[in-house]
N, C-alpha and C positions, 0 to 999 in steps of 0.2 A: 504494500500500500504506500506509493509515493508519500503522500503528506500524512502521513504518520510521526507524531513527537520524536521519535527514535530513530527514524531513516534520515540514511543519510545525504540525500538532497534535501529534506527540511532543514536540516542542522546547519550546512550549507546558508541555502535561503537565511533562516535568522541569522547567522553569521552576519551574511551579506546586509542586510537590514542596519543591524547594531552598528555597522562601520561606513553609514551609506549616510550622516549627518540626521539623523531619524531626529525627532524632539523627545526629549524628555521623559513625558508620559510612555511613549511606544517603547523605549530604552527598558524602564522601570516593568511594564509589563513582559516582556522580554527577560528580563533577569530572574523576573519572579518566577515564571513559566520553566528556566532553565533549573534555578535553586529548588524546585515544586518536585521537575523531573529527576533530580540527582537524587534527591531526600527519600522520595517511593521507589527507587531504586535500592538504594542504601537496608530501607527497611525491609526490602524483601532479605537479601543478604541477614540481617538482623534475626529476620525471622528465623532463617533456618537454625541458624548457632544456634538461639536460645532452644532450639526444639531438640537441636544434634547434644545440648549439654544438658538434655533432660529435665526443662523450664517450659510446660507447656504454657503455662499464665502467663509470661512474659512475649512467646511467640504469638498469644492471643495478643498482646496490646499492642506487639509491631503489625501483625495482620490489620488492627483496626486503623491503627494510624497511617498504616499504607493505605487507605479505602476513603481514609479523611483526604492524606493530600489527593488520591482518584478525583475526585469532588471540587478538593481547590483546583487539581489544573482544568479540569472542565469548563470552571467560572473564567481563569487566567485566558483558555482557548476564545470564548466568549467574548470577551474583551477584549482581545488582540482579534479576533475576527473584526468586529464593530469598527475597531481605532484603524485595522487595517482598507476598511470598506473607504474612509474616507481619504485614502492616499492612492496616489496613482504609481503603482508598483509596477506596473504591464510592461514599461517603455524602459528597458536599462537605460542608466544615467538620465531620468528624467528625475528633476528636483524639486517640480510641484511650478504654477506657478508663472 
């Protein structure tokens, strides 16, 4: 799935974005999307050790908190969709304008 958070033409694309003079807001949503993706990643990892050191209560709170951030990148994807509706992204090195 091309635009999928994890492929690696998205990762790309935001790259390209974050270094493209973007403003502020788009930047910040951006960051938060990448820090959202690292964190549910992380917790998956998380989860397993606590399970693999025989802590299922513990692999239950990373499960949950992995399902939380699910949740936040969804709103962050939302929002970076919206902010991105009103940029004209289509025309490389078009600056708006």
């Amino acid at each position: 799935m091309p635009n999928h958070p994890g492929h690696p033409a998205t990762s790309a694309s935001l790259r390209d974005l974050r270094d493209d003079g973007i403003d502020q807001t788009l930047q910040n949503l951006l960051r938060a999307l990448t820090l959202n993706l690292e964190l549910r990643a992380r917790y998956r990892v998380f989860e397993f050790e606590a399970s693999q050191d025989g802590h299922p209560e513990v692999a239950r709170l990373f499960r949950g908190l992995r399902q939380a951030e699910s949740e936040q990148i969804a709103e962050l994807m939302g929002g970076l969709h919206e902010r991105l509706g009103s940029i004209d992204v289509a025309q490389p090195g078009h600056h708006g304008g």
